[in-house]
N, C-alpha and C positions, 0 to 999 in steps of 0.2 A: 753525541754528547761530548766525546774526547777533544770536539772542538771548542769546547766552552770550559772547560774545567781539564787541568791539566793535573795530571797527578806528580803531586809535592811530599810524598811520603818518606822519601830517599831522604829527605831536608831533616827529617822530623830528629831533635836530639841536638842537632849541631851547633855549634858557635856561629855567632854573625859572621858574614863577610866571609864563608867559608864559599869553595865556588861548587857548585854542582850543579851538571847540566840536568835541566826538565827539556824533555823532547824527543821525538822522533831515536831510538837505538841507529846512529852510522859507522861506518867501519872507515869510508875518503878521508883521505889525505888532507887538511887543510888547507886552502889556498892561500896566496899573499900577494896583492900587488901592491905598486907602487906607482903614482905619476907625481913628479916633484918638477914644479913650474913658475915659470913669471913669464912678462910680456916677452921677452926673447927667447925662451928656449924652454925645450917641454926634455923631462929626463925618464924614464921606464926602465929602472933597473930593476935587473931578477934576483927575486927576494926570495934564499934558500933557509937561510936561519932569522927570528924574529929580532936577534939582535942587530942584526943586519941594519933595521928602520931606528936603533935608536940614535945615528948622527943628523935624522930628520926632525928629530926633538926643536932642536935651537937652528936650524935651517931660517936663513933670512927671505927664503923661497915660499910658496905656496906646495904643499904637501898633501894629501889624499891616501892615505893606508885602506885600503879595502880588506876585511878579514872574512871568505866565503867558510862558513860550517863551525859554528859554537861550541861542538862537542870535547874537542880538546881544552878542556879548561885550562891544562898546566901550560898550552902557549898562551893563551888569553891572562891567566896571570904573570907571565913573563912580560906580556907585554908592558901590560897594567903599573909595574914598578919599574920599568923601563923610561915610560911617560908619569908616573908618580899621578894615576888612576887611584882612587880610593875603592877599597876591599868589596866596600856596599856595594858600592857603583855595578862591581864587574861581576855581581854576584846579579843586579839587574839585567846586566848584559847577557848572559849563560840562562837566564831564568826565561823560556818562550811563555810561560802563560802569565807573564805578568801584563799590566795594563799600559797604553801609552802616556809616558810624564815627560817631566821638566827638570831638572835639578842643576842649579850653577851652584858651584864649588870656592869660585874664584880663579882660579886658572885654568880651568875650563867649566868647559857644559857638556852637562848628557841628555840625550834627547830620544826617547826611547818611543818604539810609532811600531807602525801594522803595515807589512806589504800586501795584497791583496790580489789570486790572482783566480779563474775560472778555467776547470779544466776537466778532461774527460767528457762524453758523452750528456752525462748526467749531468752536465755545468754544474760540480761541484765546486762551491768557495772555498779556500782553503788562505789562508792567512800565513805571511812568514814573522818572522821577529827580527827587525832592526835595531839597531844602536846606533846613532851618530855621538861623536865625541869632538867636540869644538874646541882648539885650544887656539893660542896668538896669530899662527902660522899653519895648523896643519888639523886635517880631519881626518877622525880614524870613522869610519863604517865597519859595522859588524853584521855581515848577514846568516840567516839560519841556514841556507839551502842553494845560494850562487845564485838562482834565476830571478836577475833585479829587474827592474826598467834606468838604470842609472845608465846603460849603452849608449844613449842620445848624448848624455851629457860628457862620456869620454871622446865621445866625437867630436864636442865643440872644444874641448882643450886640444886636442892633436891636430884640429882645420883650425885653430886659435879664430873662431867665429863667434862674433861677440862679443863682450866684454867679460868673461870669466877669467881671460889670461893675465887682464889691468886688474882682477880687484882682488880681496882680498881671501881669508877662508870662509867667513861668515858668509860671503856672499854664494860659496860653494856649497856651503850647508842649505843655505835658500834654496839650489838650485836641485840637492838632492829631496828635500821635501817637497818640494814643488812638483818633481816628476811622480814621487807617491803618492802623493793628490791630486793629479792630473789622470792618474791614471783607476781609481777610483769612478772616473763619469765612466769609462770605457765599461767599468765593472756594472756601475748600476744600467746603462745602454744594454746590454746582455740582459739580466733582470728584469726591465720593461720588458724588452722583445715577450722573454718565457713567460712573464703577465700576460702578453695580450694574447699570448697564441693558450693559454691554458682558460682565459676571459671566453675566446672567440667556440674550444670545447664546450665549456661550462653554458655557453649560448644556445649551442645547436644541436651537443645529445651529452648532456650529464649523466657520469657517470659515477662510480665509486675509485677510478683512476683521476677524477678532478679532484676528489676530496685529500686523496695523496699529495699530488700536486701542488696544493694550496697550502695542505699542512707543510711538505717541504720548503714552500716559498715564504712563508712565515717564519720559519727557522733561518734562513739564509738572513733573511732582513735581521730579525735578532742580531744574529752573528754578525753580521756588520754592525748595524747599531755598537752594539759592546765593543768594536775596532776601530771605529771612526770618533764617535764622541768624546773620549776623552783628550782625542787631539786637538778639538778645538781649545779646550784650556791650555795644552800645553802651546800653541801659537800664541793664544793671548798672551800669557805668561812671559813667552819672548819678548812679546812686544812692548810691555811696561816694563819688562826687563833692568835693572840698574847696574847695567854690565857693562865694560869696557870691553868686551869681546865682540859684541854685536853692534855695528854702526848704526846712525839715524836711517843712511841712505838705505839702508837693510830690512829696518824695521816697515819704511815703507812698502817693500816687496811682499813683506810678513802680511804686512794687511791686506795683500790680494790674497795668499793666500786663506787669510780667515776669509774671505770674503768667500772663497770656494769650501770650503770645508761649510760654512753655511747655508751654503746652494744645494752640496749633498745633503745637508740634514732634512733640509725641505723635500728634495726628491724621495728622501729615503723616507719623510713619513707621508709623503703622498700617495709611493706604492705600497705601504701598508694601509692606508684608508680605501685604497682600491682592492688590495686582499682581502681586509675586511668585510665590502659593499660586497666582494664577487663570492666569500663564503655564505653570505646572507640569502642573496640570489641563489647559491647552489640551495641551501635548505628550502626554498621557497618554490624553486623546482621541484624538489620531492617531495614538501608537503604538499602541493598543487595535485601532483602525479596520484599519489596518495587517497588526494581527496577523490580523485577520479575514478581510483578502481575502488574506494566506499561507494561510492554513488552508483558505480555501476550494481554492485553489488548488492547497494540495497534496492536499487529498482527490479531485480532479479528473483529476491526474495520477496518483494511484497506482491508480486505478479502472480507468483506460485502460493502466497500465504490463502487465499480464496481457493485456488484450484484442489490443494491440500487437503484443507478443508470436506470440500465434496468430495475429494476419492476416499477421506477418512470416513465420512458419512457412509457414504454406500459401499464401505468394504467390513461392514459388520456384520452383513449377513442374517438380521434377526429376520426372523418367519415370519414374523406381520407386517414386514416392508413390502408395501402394493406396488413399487414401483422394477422394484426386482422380476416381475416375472411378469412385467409390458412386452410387448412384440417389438415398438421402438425407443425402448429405455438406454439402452448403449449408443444410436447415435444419437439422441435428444442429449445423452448426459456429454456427449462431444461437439455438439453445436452448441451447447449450454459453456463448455469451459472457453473452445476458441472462441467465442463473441465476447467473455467477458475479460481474457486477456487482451485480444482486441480490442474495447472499451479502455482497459487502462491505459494501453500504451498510445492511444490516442489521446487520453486525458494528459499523459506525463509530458507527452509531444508540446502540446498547445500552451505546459507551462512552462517549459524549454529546459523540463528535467533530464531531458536526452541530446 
């Protein structure tokens, strides 16, 4: 449940705009990097103090602030008035259970999304909390926990492969949402797989570990559901956007990726219509099974309802029963029961009650 509702109690009393971290108790050190670039030349300097980034403010370069681990608020507001962040904003930023949105400012954009990664044994989903912050020149990223998929893309600045070293930030903010959403199919790819292989149990010996199973995979699907959906409006958003921050040429890239966050929604509710069909089937298994050991059970008892009968008859013992003290009344009364359970069970045969 701690993955769906995050507890916001520490908040409770305070003024807006005040920062307080929700999430995970860490003790690490906060990371900081830097890559500040154009078509000729990529720079990587070691960022010990956060003031260090703010001559990156007004940089006529291309700029990239990566901030790995939320929990220090008092750097995250140092930075915030550094680059003249509003209060709100960074209180969204520090906040992991809020939802993914949109908000342009005017001199810049926040763009607040869901990493998503599978891990452990148990292909547990576990979700991080991003921030992107978009401004003329330069993008701050905010992650909750270091481990992005944003590696591809410091590759392609430092091999200067592609056109991310020609263009502009906007185009870099693209390229970081774009790997969050790419990496999303890898997510749901995992999830079919454990579909079919918990489908392929549910086929061939259900048991009370499918019913686990299913409910777990229902839960996950949820929990994306609630991570993924609301980015598709924050994309849209971008893209009708009335912003001098984000280019036409951009907006176009925007719409591939709505086009992918689309395609998840489709996968994501086709493998719940398939949870759905395969809990159906799993009931239908055991109401079938069910039906089987009544059936068995009452051909059992109606077999023995007749035999009952006669041993109750002849176990009363009154004195004027003639048949009591026959020479062959014990085996007549035994050739008498097994022909007539024989009799039934040929009758139940022939109507393919067995």
């Amino acid at each position: 449940m701690s993955r769906f509702i995050k507890k916001i109690s520490a908040k409770a009393g305070m003024p807006p705009g005040t920062l307080v971290y929700i999430g995970e108790e860490k003790k690490e050190e906060v990371r900081i990097s830097v890559m500040d670039y154009n078509a000729e030349k990529l720079d990587e300097p070691d960022i010990h103090d956060i003031a260090e980034c703010t001559p990156f403010c007004e940089s006529p370069t291309i700029t990239w602030i990566n901030i790995d681990g939320l929990h220090d608020t008092g750097l995250i507001e140092s930075l915030g008035k550094n680059f003249g962040l509003n209060a709100l904003h960074l209180e969204d930023i520090v906040n992991t259970g809020g939802r993914p949105k949109f908000e342009d400012f005017g001199d810049y954009i926040l763009i607040v999304l869901k990493m998503l990664y599978v891990t452990g044994e148990d292909h547990q989903i576990i979700a991080e909390h991003v921030s992107l912050v978009l401004g003329k020149n330069f993008v701050i990223s905010f992650q909750e926990k270091g481990e992005d998929v944003f590696d591809p893309i410091r590759k392609l600045i430092r091999n200067s492969k592609g056109k991310v070293r020609r263009e502009g930030a906007d185009y870099l903010m693209y390229l970081l949402i774009d790997a969050v959403v790419d990496n999303y199919f890898k997510i749901f790819e995992k999830v079919g797989d454990i579909i079919e292989d918990t489908e392929e149990a549910v086929l061939n010996s259900p048991d009370t570990g499918s019913i686990h199973n299913i409910h777990h995979l229902k839960n996950d699907l949820l929990f994306l559901r609630r991570s993924i959906l609301p980015l598709r409006e924050v994309v849209n958003e971008m893209m009708r956007g009335q912003t001098d921050l984000i280019r036409q040429t951009t907006e176009v890239n925007l719409r591939d990726v709505y086009d992918h966050i689309i395609q998840i929604m489709d996968t994501l509710e086709i493998e719940r219509d398939l949870l759905s069909n395969l809990l159906d089937t799993y009931l239908s298994f055991m109401s079938n099974r069910m039906n089987e050991i009544m059936k068995f059970l009452t051909v059992f008892s109606t077999i023995f309802i007749p035999l009952t009968f006669l041993a109750g008859v002849y176990g009363m013992n009154f004195d004027f029963q003639p048949e009591i003290h026959w020479k062959w009344s014990y085996p007549i009364f035994w050739v008498v029961v097994i022909s007539l359970a024989s009799t039934m069970l040929i009758i139940f045969k022939k109507k393919r009650w067995l």
